[in-house]
C-alpha positions in Angstrom: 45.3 33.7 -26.2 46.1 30.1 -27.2 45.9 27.3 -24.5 48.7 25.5 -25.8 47.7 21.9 -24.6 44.3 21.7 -26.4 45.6 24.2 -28.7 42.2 26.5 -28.6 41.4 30.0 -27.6 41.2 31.3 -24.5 39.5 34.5 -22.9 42.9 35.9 -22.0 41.6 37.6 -19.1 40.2 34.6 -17.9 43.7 33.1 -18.6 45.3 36.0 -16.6 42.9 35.9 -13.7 43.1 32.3 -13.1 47.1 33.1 -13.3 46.8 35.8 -10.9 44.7 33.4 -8.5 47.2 30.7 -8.4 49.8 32.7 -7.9 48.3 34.6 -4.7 47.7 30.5 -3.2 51.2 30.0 -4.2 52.0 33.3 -2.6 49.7 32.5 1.0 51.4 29.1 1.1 54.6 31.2 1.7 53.9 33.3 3.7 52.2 30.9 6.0 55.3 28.6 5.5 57.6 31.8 6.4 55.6 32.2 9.4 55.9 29.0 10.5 59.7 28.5 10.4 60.0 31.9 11.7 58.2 31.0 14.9 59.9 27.8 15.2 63.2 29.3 15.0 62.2 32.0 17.9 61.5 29.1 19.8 64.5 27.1 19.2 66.8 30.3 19.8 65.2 31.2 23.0 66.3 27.4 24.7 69.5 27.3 26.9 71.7 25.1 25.5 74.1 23.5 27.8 77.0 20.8 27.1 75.1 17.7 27.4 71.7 18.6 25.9 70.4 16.3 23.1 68.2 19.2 22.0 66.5 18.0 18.3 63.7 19.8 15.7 62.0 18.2 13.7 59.3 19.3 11.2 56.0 17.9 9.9 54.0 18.8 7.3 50.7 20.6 8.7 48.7 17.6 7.8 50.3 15.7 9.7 50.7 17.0 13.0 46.8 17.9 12.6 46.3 14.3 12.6 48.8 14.2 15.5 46.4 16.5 17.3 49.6 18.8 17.9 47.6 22.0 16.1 45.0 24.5 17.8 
């Protein structure tokens, strides 16, 4: 296999592992966003809305609302 920006060869099952890995941290960061939203939204659903509520959602990136101190 050739590493096409230093244009030398590559163990191609190195190549394909290291492919493999990234894709699964890709794959967790998904999931863990999916999770995430989904739980916000069963939250959000679950308020009574009536006429007059000024009822907002906003989102933060995990970093930070850990630095908000707003994670377990």
């Amino acid at each position: 296999m050739l590493d096409t920006g230093t244009e030398t060869t590559v163990d191609a099952v190195a190549a394909l592992t290291r492919g493999l890995e990234s894709s699964h941290r890709a794959l967790d960061r998904l999931v863990e966003h999916h999770v995430m939203v989904a739980s916000l939204a069963q939250n959000y659903l679950g308020f009574t809305r009536h006429a007059n509520d000024d009822l907002r959602v906003e989102f933060y990136e995990r970093e930070r609302a850990a630095r908000l101190g707003w994670l377990d």
